[in-house]
C-alpha positions, -999 to +999 in steps of 0.1 A: -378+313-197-410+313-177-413+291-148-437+264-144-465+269-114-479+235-102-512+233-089-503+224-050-528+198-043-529+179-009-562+160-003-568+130+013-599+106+011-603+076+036-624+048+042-615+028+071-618+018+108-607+029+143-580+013+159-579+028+195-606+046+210-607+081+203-579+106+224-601+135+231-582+169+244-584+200+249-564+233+239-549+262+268-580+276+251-605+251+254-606+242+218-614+203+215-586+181+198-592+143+191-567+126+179-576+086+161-558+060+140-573+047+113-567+013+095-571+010+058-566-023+038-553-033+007-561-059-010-541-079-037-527-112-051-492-123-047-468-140-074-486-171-066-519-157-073-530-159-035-545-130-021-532-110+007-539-082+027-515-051+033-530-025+061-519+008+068-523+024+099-534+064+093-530+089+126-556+118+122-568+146+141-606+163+145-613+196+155-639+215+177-674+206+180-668+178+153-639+161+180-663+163+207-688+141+189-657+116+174-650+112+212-685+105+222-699+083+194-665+068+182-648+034+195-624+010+183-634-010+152-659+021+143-661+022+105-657+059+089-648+075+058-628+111+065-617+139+039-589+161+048-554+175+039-518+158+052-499+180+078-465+175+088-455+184+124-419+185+140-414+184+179-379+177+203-387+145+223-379+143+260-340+131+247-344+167+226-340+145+198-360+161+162-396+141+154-414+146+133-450+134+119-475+133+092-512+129+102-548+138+082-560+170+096-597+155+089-623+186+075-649+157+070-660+128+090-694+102+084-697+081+108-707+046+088-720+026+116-758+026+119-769+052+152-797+031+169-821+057+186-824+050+221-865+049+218-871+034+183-856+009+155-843+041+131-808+043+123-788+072+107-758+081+093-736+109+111-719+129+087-697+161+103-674+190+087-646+214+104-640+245+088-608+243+069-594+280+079-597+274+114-582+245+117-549+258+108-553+280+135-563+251+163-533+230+148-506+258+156-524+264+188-520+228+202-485+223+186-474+256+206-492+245+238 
């Protein structure tokens, strides 16, 4: 009997906005950690045909030179769509009681707010990428430190 290999797929694709102000850190080593929520809403209609809204709230974290500019540019109610993978993480509590957590480790971010230049009427989009390998790297880092 030959066993079955399933294609391990873990990727994660958000539209939504801010709901705190970005937490920006940084590592022992100086890398740059910034941790935001993210609130994305459902919408639907109930058995009597009414419609409601269901929202989640996603935790999320940003690496490097891309966190840096989530803690600058980003506030509460910012819109942004983020592409990334889900990462479990498991820590004792002051109590030494087990947590744990599931957050987006984000390897994209685009801002979707307009960007007004300080000296003209232009706007732009801001649209930032982490590189995957290292941020497995950051992520053990900041859980160890």
């Amino acid at each position: 009997m030959t066993t079955l290999r399933l294609c391990q797929i873990n990727d994660v694709k958000l539209t939504g906005r801010i709901t705190h102000d970005p937490e920006l850190k940084f590592t022992a080593k100086g890398h740059a950690v910034c941790k935001i929520s993210i609130a994305v809403n459902k919408y639907y209609k109930d058995s009597n045909q009414e419609w409601k809204e269901q929202t989640s709230f996603i935790p999320a974290v940003v690496w490097q030179e891309t966190a840096q500019l989530c803690g600058e540019r980003l506030k509460k109610g910012s819109p942004v769509y983020v592409e990334g993978r889900l990462k479990s993480r498991s820590w004792e509590d002051k109590e030494g009681k087990r947590r744990t957590s599931i957050e987006v480790d984000v390897r994209k971010i685009q801002f979707l707010s307009k960007l007004i230049q300080p000296d003209s009427e232009s706007t732009n989009d801001l649209s930032l990428e982490n590189e995957p390998q290292k941020t497995d790297e950051l992520f053990e880092e900041a859980v160890n430190s």
